[in-house]
C-alpha positions, 0 to 999 in steps of 0.5 A, a space after each residue: 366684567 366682559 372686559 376683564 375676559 377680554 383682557 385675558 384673550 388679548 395676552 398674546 397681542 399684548 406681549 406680542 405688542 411689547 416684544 415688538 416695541 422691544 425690539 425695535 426702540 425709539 429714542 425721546 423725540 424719535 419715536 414715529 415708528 413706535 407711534 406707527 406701528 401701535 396706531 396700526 395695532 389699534 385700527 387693525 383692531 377696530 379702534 377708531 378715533 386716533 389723533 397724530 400730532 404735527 409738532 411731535 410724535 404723540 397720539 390720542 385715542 378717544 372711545 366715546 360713549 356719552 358726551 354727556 358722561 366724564 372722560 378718564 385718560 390713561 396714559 402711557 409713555 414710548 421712548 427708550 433709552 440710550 444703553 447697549 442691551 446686554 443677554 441673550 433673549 429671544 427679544 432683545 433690542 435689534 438697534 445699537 445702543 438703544 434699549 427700553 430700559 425703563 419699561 416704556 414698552 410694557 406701559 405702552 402694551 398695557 394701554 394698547 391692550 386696555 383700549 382694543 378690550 374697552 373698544 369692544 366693550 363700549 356697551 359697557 363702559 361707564 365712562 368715556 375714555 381718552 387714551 395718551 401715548 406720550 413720547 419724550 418722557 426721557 429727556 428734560 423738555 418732556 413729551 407731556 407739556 406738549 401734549 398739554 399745550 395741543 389740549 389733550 387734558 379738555 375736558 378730562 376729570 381724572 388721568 392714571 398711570 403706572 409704572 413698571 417696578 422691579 422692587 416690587 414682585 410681579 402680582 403687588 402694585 406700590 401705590 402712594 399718597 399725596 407726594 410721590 417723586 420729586 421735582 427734576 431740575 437741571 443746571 450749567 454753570 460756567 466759570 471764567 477765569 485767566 490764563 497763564 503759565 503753571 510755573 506763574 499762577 499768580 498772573 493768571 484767574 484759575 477757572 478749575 480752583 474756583 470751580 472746586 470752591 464753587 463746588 464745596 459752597 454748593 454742596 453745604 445748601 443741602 447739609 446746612 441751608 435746607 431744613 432736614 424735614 424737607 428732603 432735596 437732593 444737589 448733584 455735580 454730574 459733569 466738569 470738564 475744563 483746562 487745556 494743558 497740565 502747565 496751564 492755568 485754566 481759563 474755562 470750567 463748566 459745570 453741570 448737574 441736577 437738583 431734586 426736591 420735594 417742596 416748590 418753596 425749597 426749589 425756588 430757594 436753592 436756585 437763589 442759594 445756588 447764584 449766591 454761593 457761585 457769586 460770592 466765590 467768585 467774586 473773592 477769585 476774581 472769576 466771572 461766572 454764568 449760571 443757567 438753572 433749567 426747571 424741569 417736571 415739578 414734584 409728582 402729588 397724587 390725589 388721595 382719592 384717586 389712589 383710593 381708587 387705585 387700590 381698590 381697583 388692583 385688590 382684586 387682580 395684585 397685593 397694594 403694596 404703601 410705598 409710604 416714602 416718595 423717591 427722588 426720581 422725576 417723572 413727567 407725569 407730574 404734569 398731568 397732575 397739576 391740570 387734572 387730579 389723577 394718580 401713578 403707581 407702580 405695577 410690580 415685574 420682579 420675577 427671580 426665575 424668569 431674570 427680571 429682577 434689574 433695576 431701571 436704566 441697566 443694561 439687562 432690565 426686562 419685565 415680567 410679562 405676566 405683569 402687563 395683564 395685570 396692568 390691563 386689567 388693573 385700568 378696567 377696573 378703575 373704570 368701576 371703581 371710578 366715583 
């Protein structure tokens, strides 16, 4: 296939891509110049058909061939994250506390490189072809939402995405079906309680004991509420309150995350959650507020879609079976409840070249080696595709 050679030739505009938005990240919801700079990359290569977006700051580009024929999206995301990069690489982050971190500028590349190949090869292709730079992949309101509501998915039969994976060696591709990632919600619970003296606590509603209790209630859901067969996962991530050490505290607030698997369990810990803050504080004497904010729904692969996958990365990475979901979020799941599609992860662990760093820490990198691979692994999809 022409555009796999194509690919091959565009190595050095791929890292070159990558190294670029490396260097200089943009935070979710931030990323104008990320957008900028690859719109610009994609013209300078001859690609038409880019739409920018009012209300945020994603982009589509359509390569049409048939108005007659399917439409395949594939889908990148281009925020980073805030975290001080740390080594000394050639390309390192030149903003303060923001670094890619997650390897949103090696999914970004990939597709930069995959359209201006499938750009120059519209002969060729067997499909029509959409592709979607998403921002806001990091925080919970999540970039893919909007871009759903601005009608991005019409007309689309089927969208793919990967992600770079350091648990996995550069050359192997982690595919999984049916359940991949879980649900990411968050919560913020308030207590209000009584001041009054330390030396007194009887005369006072104490906000920090109660939310304690509140805190032991909420971690039996899981243990002892949830059937074990149905992994969900509740975690405390901040509490702050009180004013002084003599004081009985008035104010607690609370918040975390919940993760799970099953959108009947999800809905069921909310409720279990409100019960169990309810019932201590009532016995306290507190009141409470409880704001429990749903966020990206469990990731569900289409089995025949990730047939597809694999059988297109045969030819360029080992598939590696996952076999077990993870209870990280991603928005990608989105997509997913619109249209059928799959996301599987592209393997960038090299030990000689140090890139071997899990997510979100301060040395992660990529094998960049790995991103031709991903380019090529989005071609052959488009063969595959039945």
């Amino acid at each position: 296939m022409k555009m796999i050679k194509e690919i091959e030739k565009l190595k050095d505009l791929i890292i070159e891509v990558r190294r670029h938005l490396h260097m200089y990240p943009d935070l979710s919801g931030e990323e104008r110049d990320t957008r900028d700079y690859i719109k610009a990359v994609l013209e300078e290569e001859g690609v038409e058909n880019i739409k920018t977006f009012k209300n945020h700051y994603g982009m589509v580009v359509d390569i049409k061939v048939d108005d007659k024929k399917p439409i395949l999206a594939f889908r990148a995301d281009m925020d980073a994250l805030p975290i001080q990069e740390e080594g000394d690489k050639p390309y390192k982050s030149r903003k303060d506390g923001i670094m890619h971190a997650c390897g949103h500028d090696g999914h970004s590349a990939v597709l930069t490189g995959f359209l201006v190949a499938a750009n120059k090869h519209k002969n060729e292709l067997p499909y029509n072809i959409k592709g979607i730079f998403q921002p806001a992949e990091e925080v919970m309101e999540g970039g893919s939402e909007n871009l759903i509501k601005d009608g991005v998915l019409e007309g689309v039969e089927a969208i793919f995405g990967l992600h770079m994976y350091p648990y996995l060696k550069t050359g192997e591709i982690g595919y999984k079906y049916g359940e991949m990632m879980a649900s990411a919600d968050m919560f913020e619970i308030e207590i209000f309680g009584k001041s009054a003296h330390g030396a007194r606590p009887h005369e006072g509603v104490d906000a920090i004991l109660t939310a304690s209790l509140v805190i032991n209630s909420i971690n039996h859901i899981v243990s002892r509420k949830i059937d074990p067969l149905h992994p969900a996962v509740i975690s405390m991530g901040t509490i702050n309150g009180g004013k002084a050490a003599n004081i009985i505290c008035d104010y607690v607030k609370i918040t975390g995350t919940v993760r799970s698997l099953n959108d009947r369990v999800r809905q069921h810990i909310k409720e279990m959650m409100e019960e169990a803050i309810a019932g201590v504080c009532r016995s306290m004497g507190a009141r409470y507020k409880f704001n429990y904010i749903f966020g990206n729904p469990e990731l569900i692969n289409d089995n025949k879609m990730v047939d597809i996958v694999i059988k297109a990365a045969k030819k360029y990475a080992r598939p590696v079976d996952l076999k077990l979901p993870v209870m990280g979020g991603e928005d990608f799941a989105n997509y997913l409840k619109v249209v059928k599609g799959a996301f599987f992860r592209l393997g960038s662990c090299n030990e000689e070249k140090d890139t071997c760093y899990p997510q979100h820490h301060p040395r992660f990198d990529i094998d960049e080696d790995a991103l031709i691979i991903g380019a090529k692994i989005f071609a052959q999809i488009l063969k595959e595709y039945k």
